[in-house]
N, C-alpha and C positions, 0 to 999 in steps of 0.2 A: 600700537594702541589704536583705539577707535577716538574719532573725533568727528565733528561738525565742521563739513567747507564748503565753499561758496566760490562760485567759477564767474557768477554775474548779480547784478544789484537789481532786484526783484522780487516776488510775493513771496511769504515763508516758505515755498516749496521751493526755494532754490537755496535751499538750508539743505547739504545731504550729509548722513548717519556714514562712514564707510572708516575705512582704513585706512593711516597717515604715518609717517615716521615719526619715531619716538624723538621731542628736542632734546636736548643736549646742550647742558650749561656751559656758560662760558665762563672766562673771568672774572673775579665777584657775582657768579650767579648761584644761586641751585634750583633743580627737578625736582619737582613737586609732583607727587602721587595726589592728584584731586580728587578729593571727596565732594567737592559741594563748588557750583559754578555760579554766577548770578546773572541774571538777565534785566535789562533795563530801558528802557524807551528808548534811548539814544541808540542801544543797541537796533531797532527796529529801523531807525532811521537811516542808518548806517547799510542796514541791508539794502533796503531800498534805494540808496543813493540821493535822499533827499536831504540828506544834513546839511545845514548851514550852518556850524556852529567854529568857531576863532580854528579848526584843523581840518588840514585837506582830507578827501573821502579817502580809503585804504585800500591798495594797489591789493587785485585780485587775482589767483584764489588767496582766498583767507581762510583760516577761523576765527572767528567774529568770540567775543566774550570779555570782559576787563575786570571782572572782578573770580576770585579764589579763593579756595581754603582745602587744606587736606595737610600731606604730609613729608617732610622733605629725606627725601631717598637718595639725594645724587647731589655732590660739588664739585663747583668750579675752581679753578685755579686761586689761590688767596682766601677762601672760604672756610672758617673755622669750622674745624670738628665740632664744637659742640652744636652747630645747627644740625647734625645728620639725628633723623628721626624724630624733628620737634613738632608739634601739631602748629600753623603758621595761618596765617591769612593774609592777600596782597592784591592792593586794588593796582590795577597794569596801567592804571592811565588810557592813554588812546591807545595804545598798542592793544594788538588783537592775542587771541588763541587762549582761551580761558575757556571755551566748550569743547572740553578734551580731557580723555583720561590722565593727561600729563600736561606739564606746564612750565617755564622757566623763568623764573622770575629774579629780578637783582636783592641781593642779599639786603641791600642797606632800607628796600623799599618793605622788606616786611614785618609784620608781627606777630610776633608768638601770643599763641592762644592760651588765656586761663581754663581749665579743665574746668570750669562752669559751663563753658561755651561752648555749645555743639559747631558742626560744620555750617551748616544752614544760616544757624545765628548769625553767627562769625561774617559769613559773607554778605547776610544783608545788612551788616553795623558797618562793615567797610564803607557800602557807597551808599545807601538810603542811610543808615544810621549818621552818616557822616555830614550829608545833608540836614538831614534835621536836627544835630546839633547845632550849626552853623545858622537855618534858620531861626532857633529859639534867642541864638546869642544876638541878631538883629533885630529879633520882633519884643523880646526882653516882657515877656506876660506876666503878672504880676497875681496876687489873688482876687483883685478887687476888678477885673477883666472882665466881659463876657466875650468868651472868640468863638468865634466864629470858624472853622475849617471845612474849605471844601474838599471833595476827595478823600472824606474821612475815614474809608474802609480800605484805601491803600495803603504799600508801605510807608511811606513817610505821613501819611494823614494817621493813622493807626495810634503811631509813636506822639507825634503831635496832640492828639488828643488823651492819651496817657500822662505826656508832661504836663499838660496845661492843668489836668487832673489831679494831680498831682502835688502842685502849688497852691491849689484849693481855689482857682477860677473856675468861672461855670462854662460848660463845653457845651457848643451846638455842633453837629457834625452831618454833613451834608453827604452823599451816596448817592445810587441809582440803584433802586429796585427794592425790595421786601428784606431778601436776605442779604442784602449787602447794610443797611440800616439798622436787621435785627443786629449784626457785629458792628455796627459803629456806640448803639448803648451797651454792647457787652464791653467795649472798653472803657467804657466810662463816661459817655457823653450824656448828657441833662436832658438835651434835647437833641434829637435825631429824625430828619426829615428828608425824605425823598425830594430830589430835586427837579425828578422826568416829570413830579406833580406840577398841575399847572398854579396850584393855588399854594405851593410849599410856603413862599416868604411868608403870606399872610398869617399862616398857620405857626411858622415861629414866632411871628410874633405876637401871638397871641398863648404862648407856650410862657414867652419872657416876659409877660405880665406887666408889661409897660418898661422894663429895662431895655436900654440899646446895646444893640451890639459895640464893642470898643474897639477890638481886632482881629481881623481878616486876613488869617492865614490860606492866600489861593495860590494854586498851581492848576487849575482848571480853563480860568479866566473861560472864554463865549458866554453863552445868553446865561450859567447859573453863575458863575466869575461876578457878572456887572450885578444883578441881582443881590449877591451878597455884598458888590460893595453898596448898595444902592440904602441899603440894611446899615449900616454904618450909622451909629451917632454923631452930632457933631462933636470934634474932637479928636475922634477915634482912629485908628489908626490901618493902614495896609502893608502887608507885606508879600511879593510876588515870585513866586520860585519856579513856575509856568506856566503855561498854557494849551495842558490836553485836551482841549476842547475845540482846539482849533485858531484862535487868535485871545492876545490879549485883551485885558478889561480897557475901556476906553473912558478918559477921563483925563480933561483938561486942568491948567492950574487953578482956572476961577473955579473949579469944582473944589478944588482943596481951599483956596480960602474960602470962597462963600461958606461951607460949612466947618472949616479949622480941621480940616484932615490932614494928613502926613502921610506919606508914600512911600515905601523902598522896596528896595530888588533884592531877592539872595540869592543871585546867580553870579557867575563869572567872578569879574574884581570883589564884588561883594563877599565871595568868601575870600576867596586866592588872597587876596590881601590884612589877611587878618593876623593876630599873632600867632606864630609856628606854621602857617598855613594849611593847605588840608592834610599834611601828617596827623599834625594836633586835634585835627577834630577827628582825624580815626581813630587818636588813640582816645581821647574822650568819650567817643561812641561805643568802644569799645570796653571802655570801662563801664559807663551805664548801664550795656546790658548784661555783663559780669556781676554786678552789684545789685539785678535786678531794676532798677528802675526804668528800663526802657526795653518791653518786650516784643522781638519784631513779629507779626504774623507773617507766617512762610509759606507759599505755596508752591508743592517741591512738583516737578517734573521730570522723566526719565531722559537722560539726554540723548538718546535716539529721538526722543521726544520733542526736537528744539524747535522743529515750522511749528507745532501746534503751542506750544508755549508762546511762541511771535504771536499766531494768530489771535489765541486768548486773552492774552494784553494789547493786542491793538483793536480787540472789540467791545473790553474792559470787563470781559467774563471773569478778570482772576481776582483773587482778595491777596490783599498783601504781598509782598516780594517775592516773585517769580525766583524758582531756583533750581538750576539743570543736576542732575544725582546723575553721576555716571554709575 
């Protein structure tokens, strides 16, 4: 098989396109014929060896990847027949090797795909769908909301303002550039504003007509993060899933009472601890976009293609969820 591996932790060109042995399921596992691979920030980080997140970096060569979808061809010892041939999708966890014609994954961690749901979909409702489930169940938007989203032309900003859309709140959706904003009102945002402007906030708020913003949905946080919380009515509410921008929004307690704000995080324990834990929110995510209500935008990539995919989300040239097509 061909895959993507990595001999050292460094710039997307140490992402190399060649030839690897085929895995080989173990018991409770099966091989998976990949159709559709996902790529993810953390991924980036990982190459680079800059992760600081709760798991050690991963013992190199790799191939780098955790999320999947395609088709199961081959079982492991214990593995019912009726898995051979089913269309499946399986986010790996931190385990590596998902940028790869092939794949092995434990039986108990996957999911069969409803024939609504292409490959693509599939893997991005695994892990951005699964996140913004999770953040919708913390930030709990309601119709009478105006939220706010930054990074609204990515995956999870994309879906996010879909939902909120959805519930019949009014959506502001924040971007960088022309055509990354022309698709934040193609999904449905009221208002949509470039954020590289220097004069953006003013200009929403003069879009909302004397309304405040209520809820800020950021995973940007830097100078447009604080900005939008800055935007915030008293009352209103934050909720924080990163910070691509470079560091978190900064903001003490007397910030929150002086104006009766509320703060939360939907990272780490904030999902992991929820009911079913992230199984449940895949299978959730998974069903939304089954049923339609949660459309992810995909932007697929050929997997020979994986340094320039690294390189194009970490310069933030891509729209919506990055996705390696062997």
């Amino acid at each position: 098989m061909h895959a993507i591996r990595q001999y050292e932790f460094g710039p997307p060109d140490t992402l190399r396109y060649e030839e690897a042995p085929d895995p080989r399921p173990g018991e409770g596992q099966v091989g998976i014929a990949v159709r559709a691979c996902g790529v993810h920030l953390v991924d980036t980080m990982l190459r680079r060896g800059s992760y600081e997140g709760p798991f050690a970096l991963p013992e190199l060569p790799m191939t780098p990847g955790r999320e999947v979808a395609g088709v199961v061809d081959e079982l492991g010892a214990g593995v019912e027949e009726s898995w051979l041939g089913r269309r499946v999708v399986v986010h790996l966890g931190m385990a590596s090797g998902g940028y790869a014609e092939r794949a092995v994954a434990a039986v108990a961690d996957l999911h069969a795909l409803p024939d609504e749901l292409d490959y693509d979909a599939a893997v991005a409702m695994v892990g951005t769908g699964r996140m913004t489930v999770g953040i919708l169940d913390i930030a709990r938007p309601t119709p009478e909301d105006v939220v706010l989203v930054t990074a609204a032309a990515g995956g999870i900003g994309t879906m996010l303002v879909q939902a909120a859309r959805g519930l019949g709140a009014t959506v502001v959706g924040l971007a960088g550039g022309a055509a990354k904003v022309a698709r934040v009102r193609g999904s449905g945002a009221e208002v949509a504003a470039d954020y590289t402007a220097p004069d953006w906030a003013d200009r929403v708020r003069d879009a909302l007509d004397g309304r405040g913003v209520t809820l800020v949905l950021d995973g940007v946080g830097g100078p447009a993060g604080q900005a939008a919380f800055d935007l915030l009515a008293p009352g209103g509410r934050l909720v924080v899933f990163g910070w691509s921008g470079g560091e978190p929004i900064r903001f003490t307690s007397a910030d929150l009472l002086g104006r009766g704000l509320s703060a939360s995080v939907a990272l780490g324990p904030g999902l992991l601890r929820r009911p079913g834990g992230l199984r449940a929110l895949q299978e959730r995510a998974l069903a939304e976009a089954a049923a339609g209500r949660l459309t992810p935008a995909v932007q697929t990539f050929a997997l020979k293609d994986a340094a320039a995919a690294h390189a194009a989300l970490e310069t933030r040239a891509t729209v919506g969820k990055v996705v390696l097509v062997p």
